[in-house]
N, C-alpha and C positions, 0 to 999 in steps of 0.2 A: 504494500500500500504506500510506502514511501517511497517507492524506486518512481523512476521516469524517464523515458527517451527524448532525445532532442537532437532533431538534424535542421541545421538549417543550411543550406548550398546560396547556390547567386545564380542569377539567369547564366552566366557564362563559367560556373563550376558546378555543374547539378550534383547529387550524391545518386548512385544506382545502390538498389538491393534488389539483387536477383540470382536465380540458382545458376549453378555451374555451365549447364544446357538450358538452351532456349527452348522448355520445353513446359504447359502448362502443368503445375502441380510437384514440378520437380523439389521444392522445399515447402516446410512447414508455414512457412508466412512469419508475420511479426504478430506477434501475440500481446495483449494487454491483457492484465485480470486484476482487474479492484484496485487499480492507480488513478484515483480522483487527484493526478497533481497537476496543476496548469502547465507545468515545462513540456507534455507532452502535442508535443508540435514538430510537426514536417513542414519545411518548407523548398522547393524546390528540390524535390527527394519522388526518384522516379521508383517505383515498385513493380518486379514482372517476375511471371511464371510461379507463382506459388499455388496456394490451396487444391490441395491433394483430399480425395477423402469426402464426402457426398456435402458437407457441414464446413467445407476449406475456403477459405477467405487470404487473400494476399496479405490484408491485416485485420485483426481478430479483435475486439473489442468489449470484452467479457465483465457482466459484474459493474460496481459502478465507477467503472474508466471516464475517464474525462481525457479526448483527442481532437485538435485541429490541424487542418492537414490545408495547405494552398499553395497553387505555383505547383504543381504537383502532376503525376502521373501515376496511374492505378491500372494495368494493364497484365491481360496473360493469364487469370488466373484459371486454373481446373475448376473452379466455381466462384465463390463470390469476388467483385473485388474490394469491398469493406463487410464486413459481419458487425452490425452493432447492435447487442442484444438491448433487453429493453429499460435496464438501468444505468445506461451506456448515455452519455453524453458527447455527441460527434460533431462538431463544426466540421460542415464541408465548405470552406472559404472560395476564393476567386481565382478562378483560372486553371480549376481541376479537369484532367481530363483524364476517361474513361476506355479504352478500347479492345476489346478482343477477352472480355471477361465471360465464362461459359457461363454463369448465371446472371443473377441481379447484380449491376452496377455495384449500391448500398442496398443491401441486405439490412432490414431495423424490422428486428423480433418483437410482437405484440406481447 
């Protein structure tokens, strides 16, 4: 509950997280569970090929996580490419883009 991720890149140094092979579902994805901490923010931080697994998400948003993501790319995944369950607080900011995810874009659990 205290941990927190933070990338943030620039338009002309993006950060990649992506599996070995450009292949959907090749890793686990980035996982959050029960980090209500506001440092968790991407910014300019491209994501591909994860969520493996009928329930896989590129990044995983479990519990009540607190994440905003903008300047950003969410591409590739074997199914979702955001999972945000329903105590999940997600900012989708400005200029996110989406492409080639086998499921729902954002996935938000009722």
């Amino acid at each position: 509950a205290d941990g927190s991720l933070r990338m943030i890149g620039t338009p002309d140094q993006r950060i990649t997280v992506s599996g070995k092979v450009n292949s959907p579902g090749y890793f686990e994805g980035i996982y959050f569970e029960d980090s209500n901490n506001p440092l968790n923010v991407f910014q300019y931080v491209d994501v591909a090929y994860a969520g493996p697994g009928s329930n896989g998400a590129n990044i995983w948003l479990s519990g009540s996580t607190r994440f905003e993501i903008s300047n950003s790319s969410v591409n590739h995944s074997a199914n979702y490419g955001v999972y945000v369950s329903r105590y999940a607080v997600f900012t989708n900011g400005e200029n996110n883009v989406f492409t080639g995810n086998a499921g729902i874009d954002i996935f938000v659990q009722d």
